[in-house]
N, C-alpha and C positions, 0 to 999 in steps of 0.2 A: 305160539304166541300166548302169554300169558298178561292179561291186567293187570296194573302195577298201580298199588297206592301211594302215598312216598314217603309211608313210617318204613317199608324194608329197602326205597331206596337209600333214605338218613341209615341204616343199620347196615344196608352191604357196604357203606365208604367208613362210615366207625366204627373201629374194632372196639370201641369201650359201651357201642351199646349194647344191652340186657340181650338182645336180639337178635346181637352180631352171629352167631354159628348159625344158630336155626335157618339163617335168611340165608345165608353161603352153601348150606347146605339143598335148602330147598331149591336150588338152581337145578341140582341137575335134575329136575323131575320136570324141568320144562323145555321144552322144543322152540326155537325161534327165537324170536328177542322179546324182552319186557314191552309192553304200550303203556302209556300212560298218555295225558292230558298237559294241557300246559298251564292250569290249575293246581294237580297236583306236584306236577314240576318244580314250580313256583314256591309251595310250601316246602319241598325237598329242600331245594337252594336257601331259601329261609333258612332253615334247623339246621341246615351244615355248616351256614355263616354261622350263627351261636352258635355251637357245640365246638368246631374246627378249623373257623375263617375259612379264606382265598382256599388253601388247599384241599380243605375236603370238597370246595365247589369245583376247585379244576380235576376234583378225581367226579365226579358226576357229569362235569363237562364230556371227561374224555368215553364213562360210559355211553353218551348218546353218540360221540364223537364216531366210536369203534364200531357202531352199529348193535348195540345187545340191546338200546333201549332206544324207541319209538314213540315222538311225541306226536298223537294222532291231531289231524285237522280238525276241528270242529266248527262249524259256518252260524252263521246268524239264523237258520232253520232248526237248529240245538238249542240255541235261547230261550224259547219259551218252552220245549220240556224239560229243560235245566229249573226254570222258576218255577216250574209245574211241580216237579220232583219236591225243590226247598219247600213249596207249602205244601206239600202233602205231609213230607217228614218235619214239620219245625216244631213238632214236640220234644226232639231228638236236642237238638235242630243238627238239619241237615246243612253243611256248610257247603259253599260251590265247589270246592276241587272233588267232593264227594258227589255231587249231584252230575259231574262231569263224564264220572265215572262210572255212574250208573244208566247217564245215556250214552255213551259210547258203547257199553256191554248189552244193553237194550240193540242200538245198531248196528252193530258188529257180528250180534248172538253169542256174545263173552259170557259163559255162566263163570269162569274160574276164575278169582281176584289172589292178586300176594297181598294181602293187608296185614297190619296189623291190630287194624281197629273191628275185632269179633264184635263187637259189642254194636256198634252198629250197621257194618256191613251183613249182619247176622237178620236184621229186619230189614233192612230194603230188601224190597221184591222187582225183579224183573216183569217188566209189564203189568205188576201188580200181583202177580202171584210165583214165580219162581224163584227158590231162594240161589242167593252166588255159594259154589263150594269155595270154599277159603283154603287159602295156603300161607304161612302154614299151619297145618288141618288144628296145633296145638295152640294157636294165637288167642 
């Protein structure tokens, strides 16, 4: 099971983006399906409508569809370390589908994220001091 942001899920549905091979390839180094958040989902769906319309959303539909990708629960007990997360980071600023995903990998114990975003998955810390390894490692 690997954490999923949803810059390499926008990049595994289009082949036009910068990021398309690297994100096809980095699949096979993971076991399980992708998780992700219904924050970062959300942004996915977004960027695939601009970039691809309807189709590139029913090609992400049908990744959660087939089971490769895992949109985890998160309860109203996650809210305030989600808001806790945004003001610790809002120098960044940290936006929610990231803050979602940091407490998911917080209670899960996910140190491995597929992002795209080095730049700032590169400082969030787990619990405050563990960094996430990133995939892929060249992002």
């Amino acid at each position: 099971m690997i954490l999923t942001d949803a810059g390499p899920l926008v990049a595994l549905v289009d082949r036009g983006e910068a990021d398309h091979v690297a994100c096809v390839a980095c699949l096979a180094n993971f076991t399980g399906p992708m998780v992700t958040t219904w924050p970062a989902f959300t942004e996915a769906m977004y960027l695939l409508g601009e970039a691809g319309g309807a189709p590139a959303q029913a090609t992400l539909w049908s990744i959660l569809q087939q089971g490769d990708l895992e949109i985890a629960v998160q309860s109203s007990d996650d809210y305030e370390g989600m808001r806790a997360l945004m003001q610790k980071y809002h120098d960044l600023p940290m936006d929610l589908a990231d803050a979602s995903l940091v407490r998911l990998a917080e209670e899960r114990g996910l140190r491995d994220i597929f992002t795209l975003d080095a730049k700032d998955f590169g400082v969030y810390r787990l619990h405050g001091r563990q960094r996430f390894r990133l995939w892929p490692e060249s992002s």
